[in-house]
N, C-alpha and C positions, 0 to 999 in steps of 0.2 A: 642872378637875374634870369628870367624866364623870355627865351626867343621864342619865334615863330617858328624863324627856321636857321639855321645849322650847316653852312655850306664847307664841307670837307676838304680842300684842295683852290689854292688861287690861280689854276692855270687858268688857260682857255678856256675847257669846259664850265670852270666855275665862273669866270667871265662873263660866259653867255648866258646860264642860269640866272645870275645877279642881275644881269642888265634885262632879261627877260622880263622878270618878275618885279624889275620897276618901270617898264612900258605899260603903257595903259592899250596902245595901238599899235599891234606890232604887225609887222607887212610879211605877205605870204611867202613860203620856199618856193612855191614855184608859179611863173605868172599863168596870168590865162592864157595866154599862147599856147604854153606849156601843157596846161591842162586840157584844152581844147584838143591838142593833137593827141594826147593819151588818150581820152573816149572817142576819136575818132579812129585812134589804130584797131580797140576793139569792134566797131565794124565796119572793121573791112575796110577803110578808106586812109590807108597808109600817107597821108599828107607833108610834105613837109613844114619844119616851123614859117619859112617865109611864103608859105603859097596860105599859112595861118595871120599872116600878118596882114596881106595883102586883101583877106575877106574879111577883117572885122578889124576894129578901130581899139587898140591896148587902152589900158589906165593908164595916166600920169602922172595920177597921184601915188610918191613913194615912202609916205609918212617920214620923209626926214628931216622936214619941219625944221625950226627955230631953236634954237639953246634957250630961250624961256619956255618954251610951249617943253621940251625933254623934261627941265627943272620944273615945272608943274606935275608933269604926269609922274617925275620919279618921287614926289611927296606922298602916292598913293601907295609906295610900295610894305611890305609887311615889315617888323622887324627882324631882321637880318645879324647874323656874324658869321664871317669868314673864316677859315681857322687852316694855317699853313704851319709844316714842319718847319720849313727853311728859311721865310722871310714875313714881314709883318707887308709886303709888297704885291703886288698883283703881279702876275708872270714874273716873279724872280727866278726857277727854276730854271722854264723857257729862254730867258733873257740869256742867261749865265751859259747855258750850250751853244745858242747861236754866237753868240761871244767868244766863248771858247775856242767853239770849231775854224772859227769865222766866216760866216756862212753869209754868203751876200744877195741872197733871194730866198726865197721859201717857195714850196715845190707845189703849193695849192694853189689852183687857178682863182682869180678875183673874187668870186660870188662865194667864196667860202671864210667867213671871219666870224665874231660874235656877235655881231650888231644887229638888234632883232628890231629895229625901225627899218633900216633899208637892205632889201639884198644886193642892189648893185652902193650899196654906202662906200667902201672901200673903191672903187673907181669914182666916184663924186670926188671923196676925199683929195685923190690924188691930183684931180682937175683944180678943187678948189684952190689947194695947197700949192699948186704951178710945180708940181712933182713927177710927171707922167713920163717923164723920163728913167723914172724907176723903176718902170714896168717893162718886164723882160717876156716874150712872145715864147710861150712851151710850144715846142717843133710837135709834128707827127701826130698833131689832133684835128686839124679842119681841113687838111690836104695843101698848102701850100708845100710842104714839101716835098710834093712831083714835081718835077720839071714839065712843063709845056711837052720834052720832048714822051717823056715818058708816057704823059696820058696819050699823047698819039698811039702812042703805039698799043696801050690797053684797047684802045677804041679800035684801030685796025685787028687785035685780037677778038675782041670782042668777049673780053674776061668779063665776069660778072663780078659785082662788088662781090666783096667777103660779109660787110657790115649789113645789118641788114637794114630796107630803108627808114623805119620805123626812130631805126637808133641811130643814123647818119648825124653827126654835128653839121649846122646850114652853114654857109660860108658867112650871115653875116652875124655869126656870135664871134669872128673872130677878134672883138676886143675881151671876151670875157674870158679868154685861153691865155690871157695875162699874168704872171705871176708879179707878185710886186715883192722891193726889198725889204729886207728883212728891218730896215731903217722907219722905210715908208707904213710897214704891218705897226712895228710898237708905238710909232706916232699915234696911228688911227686909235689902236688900244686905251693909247692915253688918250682920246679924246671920247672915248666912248665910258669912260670911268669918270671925265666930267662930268661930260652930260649929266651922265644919273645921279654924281655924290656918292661914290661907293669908295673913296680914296680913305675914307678912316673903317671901313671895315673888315678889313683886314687883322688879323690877330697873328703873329709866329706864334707857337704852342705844339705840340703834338701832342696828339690824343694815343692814349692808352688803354682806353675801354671805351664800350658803350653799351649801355643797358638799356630796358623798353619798360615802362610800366603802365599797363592799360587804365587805369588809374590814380594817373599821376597827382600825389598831393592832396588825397581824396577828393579826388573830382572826377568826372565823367570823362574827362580827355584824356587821353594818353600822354606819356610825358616818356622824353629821352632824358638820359644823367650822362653828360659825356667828362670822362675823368682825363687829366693831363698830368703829364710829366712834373707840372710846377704845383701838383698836386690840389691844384684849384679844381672845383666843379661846374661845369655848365649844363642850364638846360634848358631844353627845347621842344618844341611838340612837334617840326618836322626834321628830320635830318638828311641832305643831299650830300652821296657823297660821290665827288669830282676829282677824285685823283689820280687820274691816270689807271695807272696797270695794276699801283701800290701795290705791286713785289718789286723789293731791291734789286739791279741788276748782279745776278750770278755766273760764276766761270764752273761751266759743268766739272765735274768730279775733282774741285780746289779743293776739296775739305779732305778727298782721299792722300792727299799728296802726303808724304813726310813735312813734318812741323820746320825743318828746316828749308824745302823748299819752300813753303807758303809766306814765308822773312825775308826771298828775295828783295821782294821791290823791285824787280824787273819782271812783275807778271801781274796783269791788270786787267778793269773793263772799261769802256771811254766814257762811260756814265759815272764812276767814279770819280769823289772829289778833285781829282789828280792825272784823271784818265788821258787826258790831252797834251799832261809834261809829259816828256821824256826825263826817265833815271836822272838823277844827280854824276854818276859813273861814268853814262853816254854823253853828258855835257861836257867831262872833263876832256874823254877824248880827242872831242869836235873840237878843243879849244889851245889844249896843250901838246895834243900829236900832229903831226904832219904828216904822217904815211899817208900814200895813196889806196889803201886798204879803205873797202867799204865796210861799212858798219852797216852790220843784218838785222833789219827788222823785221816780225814777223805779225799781219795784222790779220785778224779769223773773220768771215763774215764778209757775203756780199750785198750788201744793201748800200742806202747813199752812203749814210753818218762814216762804214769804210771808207767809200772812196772820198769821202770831202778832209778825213783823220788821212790818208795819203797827201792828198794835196797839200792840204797844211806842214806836213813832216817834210815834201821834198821840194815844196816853195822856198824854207826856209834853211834847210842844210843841204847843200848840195855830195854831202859825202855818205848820205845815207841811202841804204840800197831798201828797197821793201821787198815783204816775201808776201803776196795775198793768198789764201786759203778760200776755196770755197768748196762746199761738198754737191753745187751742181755741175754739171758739165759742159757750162759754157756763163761768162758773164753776161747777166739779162737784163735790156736797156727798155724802160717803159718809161711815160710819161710822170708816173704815180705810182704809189706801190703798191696799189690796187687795183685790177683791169680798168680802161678806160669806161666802159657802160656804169660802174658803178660808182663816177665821180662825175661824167659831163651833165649837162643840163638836158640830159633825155633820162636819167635815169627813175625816173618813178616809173619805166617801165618794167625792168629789170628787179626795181623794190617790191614791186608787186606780184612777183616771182615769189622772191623771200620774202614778203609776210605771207601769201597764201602756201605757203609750204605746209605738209599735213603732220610735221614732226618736227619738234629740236634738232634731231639728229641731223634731219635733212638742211637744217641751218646753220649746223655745224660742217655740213661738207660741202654747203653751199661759203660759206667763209674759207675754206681751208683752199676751193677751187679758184678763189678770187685773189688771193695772196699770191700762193706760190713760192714761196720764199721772198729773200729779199733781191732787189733789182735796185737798177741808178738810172736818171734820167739822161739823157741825149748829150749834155753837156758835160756831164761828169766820167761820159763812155769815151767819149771823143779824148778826154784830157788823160784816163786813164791809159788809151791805147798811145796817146805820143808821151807818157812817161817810159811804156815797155817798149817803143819804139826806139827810144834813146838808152835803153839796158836799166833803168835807175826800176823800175818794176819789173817783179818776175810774178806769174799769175799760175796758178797751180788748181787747178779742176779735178770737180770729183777726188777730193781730198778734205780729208778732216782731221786734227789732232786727237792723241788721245795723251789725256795727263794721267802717268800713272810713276809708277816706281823704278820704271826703266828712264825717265828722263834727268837727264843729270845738270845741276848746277855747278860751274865751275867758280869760286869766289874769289879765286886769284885774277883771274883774266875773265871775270863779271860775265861770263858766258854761256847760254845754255847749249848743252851737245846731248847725240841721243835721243832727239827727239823723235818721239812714234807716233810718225804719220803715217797714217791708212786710208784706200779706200773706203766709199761707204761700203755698208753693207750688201746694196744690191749690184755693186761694180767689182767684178774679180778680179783678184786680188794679182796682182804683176810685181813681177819684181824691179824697184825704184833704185836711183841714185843715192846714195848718200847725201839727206838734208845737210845743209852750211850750218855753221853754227851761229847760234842767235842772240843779241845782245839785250832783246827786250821783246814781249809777248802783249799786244794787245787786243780784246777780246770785242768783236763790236757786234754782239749776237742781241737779239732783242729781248725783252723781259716780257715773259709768258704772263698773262693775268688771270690770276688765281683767287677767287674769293678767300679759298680756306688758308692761303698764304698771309693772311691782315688778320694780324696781331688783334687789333682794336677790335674786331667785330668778333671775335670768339665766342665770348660773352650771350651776344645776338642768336651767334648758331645755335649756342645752349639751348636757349630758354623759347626760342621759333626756330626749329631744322627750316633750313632751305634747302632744294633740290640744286645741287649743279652738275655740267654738262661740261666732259672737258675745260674744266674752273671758271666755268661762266654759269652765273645763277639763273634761273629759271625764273625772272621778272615775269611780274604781272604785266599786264598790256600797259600800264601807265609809267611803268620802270619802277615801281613800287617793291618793296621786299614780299607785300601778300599787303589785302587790302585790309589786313586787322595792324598790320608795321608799314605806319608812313615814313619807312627808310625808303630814299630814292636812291637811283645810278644813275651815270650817264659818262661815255668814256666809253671806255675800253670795256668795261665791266655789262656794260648795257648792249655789248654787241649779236646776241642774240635777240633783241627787237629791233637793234637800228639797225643792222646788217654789216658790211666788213669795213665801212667809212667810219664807224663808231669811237676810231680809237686818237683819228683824224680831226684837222677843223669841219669835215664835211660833216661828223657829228655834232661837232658842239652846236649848231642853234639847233638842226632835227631832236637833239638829247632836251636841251632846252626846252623846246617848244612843247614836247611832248609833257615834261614835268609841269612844266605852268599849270597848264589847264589841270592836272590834278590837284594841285597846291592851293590855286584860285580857288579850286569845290572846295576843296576839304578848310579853307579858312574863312570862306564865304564871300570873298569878294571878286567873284568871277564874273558876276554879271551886278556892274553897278551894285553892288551889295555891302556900302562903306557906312562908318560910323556918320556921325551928325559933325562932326568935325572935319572929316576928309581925309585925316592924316593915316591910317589905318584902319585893320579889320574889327571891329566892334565885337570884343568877346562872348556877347548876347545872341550874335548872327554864325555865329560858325558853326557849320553842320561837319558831321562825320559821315561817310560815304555808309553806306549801309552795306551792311557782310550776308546778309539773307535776301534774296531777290527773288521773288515771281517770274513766271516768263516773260509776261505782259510787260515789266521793269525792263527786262534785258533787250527785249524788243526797243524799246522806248532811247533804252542808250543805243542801241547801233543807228538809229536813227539821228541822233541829236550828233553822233559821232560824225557820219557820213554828210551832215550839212559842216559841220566845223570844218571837216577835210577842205573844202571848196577853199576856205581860207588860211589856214596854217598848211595846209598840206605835209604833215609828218603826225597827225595824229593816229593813234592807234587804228581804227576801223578807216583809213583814208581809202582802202581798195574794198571794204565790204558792199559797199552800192556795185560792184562789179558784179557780184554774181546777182543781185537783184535784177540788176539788166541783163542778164545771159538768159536768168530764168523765163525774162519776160521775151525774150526774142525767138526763146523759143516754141 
């Protein structure tokens, strides 16, 4: 069977894509408020959102409508299949970590889910559903957490903010500084897979190739051949692909160790099928010893997913000691784990930083300066510090493992000793205590996203090179492979055009929205352009994007681009009318 299109991966990302692309009416990223006050920061008139609210009158229309009026507009959508490794389910991966870890909120503020009808949908939801109880208030974004006593005292100083006003969160977004649980997120999920009828498209399979042929079938369209494991063939004239980072999570230099070490089973990543048991070995202990002797664990890696893999390990046994490793030198507590400008609801100002950037490169150090390694939020600092508070944690800075041939496994007493930890490299080098010995090693380092690391698209690289940048590919503006390979990204892989929220829910509808509109061209049904039937795109009516353009063209698209921004606001050219107006102001 011949699809339209091709959706790579059923997380989130793929989520948003699917439910995207069967909205007829999808409601903007960011309101007029919003927008208002970004071309009023360019001149000059730094306003805030509620001094925007109070001189103009919002929309209340938030297109999230009816469950018949969703089920009509999702009849318009293209033909679709989903195609996941691990489950023939929507967020199975997802599900199975949060589960895992046990994770009892998720760390993204409200306005960031798949749901491309409403951006406040997930707070609707939660009102609808008499749930709002679910929703947990992130510290250290709208200023409640000064004391009264403390702004006095600023104001007797007469400190000037840090933030600038431009990018101030108002005081009254603070319902949307809400995280909701992780219970109340896959409700919504599941109710936005109603809506549309995307619940049978879903496919388990893994793909093992994919090929392009410009004329596919001897016809004028291009056609994708995607080969599986079960050695079936699919194909398709667009392919999206939504899979996260798709490199397996790695334990740097595991492969150098001796073969005997590598057969422990007591040296792991928490993304691994098994990452979150502890050994068979470390159970017996807990169960059949009674010594007052701690059992040493050793966990790499300061981000949350560590500290929520502690929680879980010292909730539950109380005879286990942990040992945290991190190679910066002090643990780092933010809201996100990417500065706050680049997640709050001011940030299309800071977006428009990184699209107008004059290089890759610059969008690569613009990413790397937005991370910063990994960090935990406010609640997982507080619980980490009364773990080390009661001795059951010990936190070890500016420190990193190295696995090499000097570390020894002992298999009689299931223990590793020996182990060579060092400073980093740009921290000299002191001489330490003698590490404890360790009964189990878990790795909770993030997976780097590498194009040339995916197996499946090899094939692709062959036959069209793509340029990549630090393993991120050099997307077209519409997330496209090049405008002659309607291969799309969106994820992790696309974060060179959506910026360092890419890999986040903050990208999945910007990832989304941005692919629509090119999917809509390229099949013709983007403006009103459907068969006599309704049901899809009329094979007669679909254009291919044209690969040779005049100026006069290109003109024409950043124009037609710069009005669409007004309403999706994450399209390609969203800040091009910026310098249009600089030119003319000046």
């Amino acid at each position: 069977m011949v699809y339209d299109i091709a959706i790579i991966g059923a997380g989130p990302c793929g989520l948003a894509v699917a439910a995207r692309l069967s909205e007829k009416t999808p409601s903007a990223l960011f309101t007029n408020d919003e927008h208002a006050r970004y071309w009023k920061r360019h001149r000059q008139q730094a306003n805030s959102l509620e001094q925007e609210r109070n001189k103009r009158k919002t929309s209340t229309d938030s297109g999230y409508g009816s469950e018949n009026e969703k089920r009509q507009r999702a009849s318009f959508r293209p033909s679709m299949v989903v195609l996941d490794a691990n489950s023939n389910e929507w967020m199975a991966t997802w599900k199975k970590r949060f589960r895992d870890l046990k994770i009892s909120h998720l760390r993204s503020p409200l306005f960031f889910h798949p749901d491309p009808s409403d951006r406040d949908g997930l707070l609707a939801f939660a009102h609808e559903q008499d749930r709002v109880n679910e929703l947990r208030e992130i510290p250290n974004v709208v200023g409640k957490e000064l004391s009264k006593h403390e702004k006095k005292r600023q104001q007797r100083r007469k400190q000037a903010r840090t933030t600038a006003r431009h990018l101030r969160v108002d005081g009254r977004d603070q319902i949307d500084y809400y995280t909701p649980s992780t219970a109340l997120f896959d409700c919504y999920c599941d109710s936005i897979i109603r809506r549309y009828r995307l619940d049978d498209l879903v496919q388990q399979v893994t793909i093992t190739d994919i090929s392009y042929d410009p004329h596919g079938q001897g016809t004028d369209q291009g056609l994708f051949t995607l080969s599986t494991s079960t050695e079936a063939t699919l194909y398709s004239r667009i392919v999206i692909v939504a899979s996260g980072t798709s490199s397996p999570p790695s334990i740097p230099n595991f492969n150098q160790l001796p073969l005997p070490l590598q057969q422990t089973g007591s040296i792991t990543h928490v993304f691994a099928p098994t990452g979150t048991n502890l050994p068979p070995h470390i159970h017996q202990k807990l169960t059949t010893t009674h010594s007052s002797n701690p059992i040493n664990i050793l966990i790499i890696g300061g981000g949350l997913t560590s500290a929520q893999l502690i929680s879980l390990f010292l909730s539950h046994h109380p005879r286990i000691h942990i040992h945290l490793l991190l190679r910066h030198p002090k643990l780092k507590c933010k809201p996100f784990d990417i500065d706050l400008p680049w997640v709050s609801k001011t940030r299309n100002h800071v977006m428009s930083t990184f699209w107008s950037a004059p290089s890759d490169s610059d969008r690569i150090s613009m990413l790397r300066t937005s991370r910063t390694g990994g960090s935990v939020n406010a609640l997982f600092a507080h619980l980490l510090k009364t773990y080390a508070e009661q001795r059951r944690l010990t936190i070890h800075t500016s420190t990193h493992l190295v696995l090499d041939e000097t570390c020894t496994w002992d298999p009689t007493l299931n223990l590793w000793t020996h182990l060579n930890i060092q400073p980093p490299p740009s921290v000299p080098s002191t001489a330490t205590a003698p590490f404890p010995t360790i009964a189990h090693i878990v790795y909770c380092t993030g997976a780097t996203p590498s194009l040339n690391a995916i197996p499946f698209l090899s094939t692709l690289r062959a036959s069209h090179p793509i340029t990549t940048l630090a393993g991120l590919p050099k997307l077209s503006e519409e997330l496209s492979w090049s405008d002659e390979v309607p291969c799309f990204f969106t994820g992790a892989l696309a974060a060179l055009r959506l910026g360092p929220g890419a890999a986040n829910l903050a990208g999945a509808r910007s990832g989304a929205e941005r692919v629509a509109w090119a999917v809509e061209e390229l099949l013709g049904v983007g403006d009103g352009d459907r068969n006599e039937t309704g049901v899809g795109p009329d094979p007669n009516t679909r254009r291919r994007r044209p690969t040779g353009r005049n100026e006069n063209e290109e003109d024409m698209d950043v124009d037609v681009a710069c009005a669409r921004s007004e309403f999706t606001g994450s399209f390609s050219n969203q800040f091009a009318a910026l310098d249009v107006g600089d030119a003319g102001d000046g």
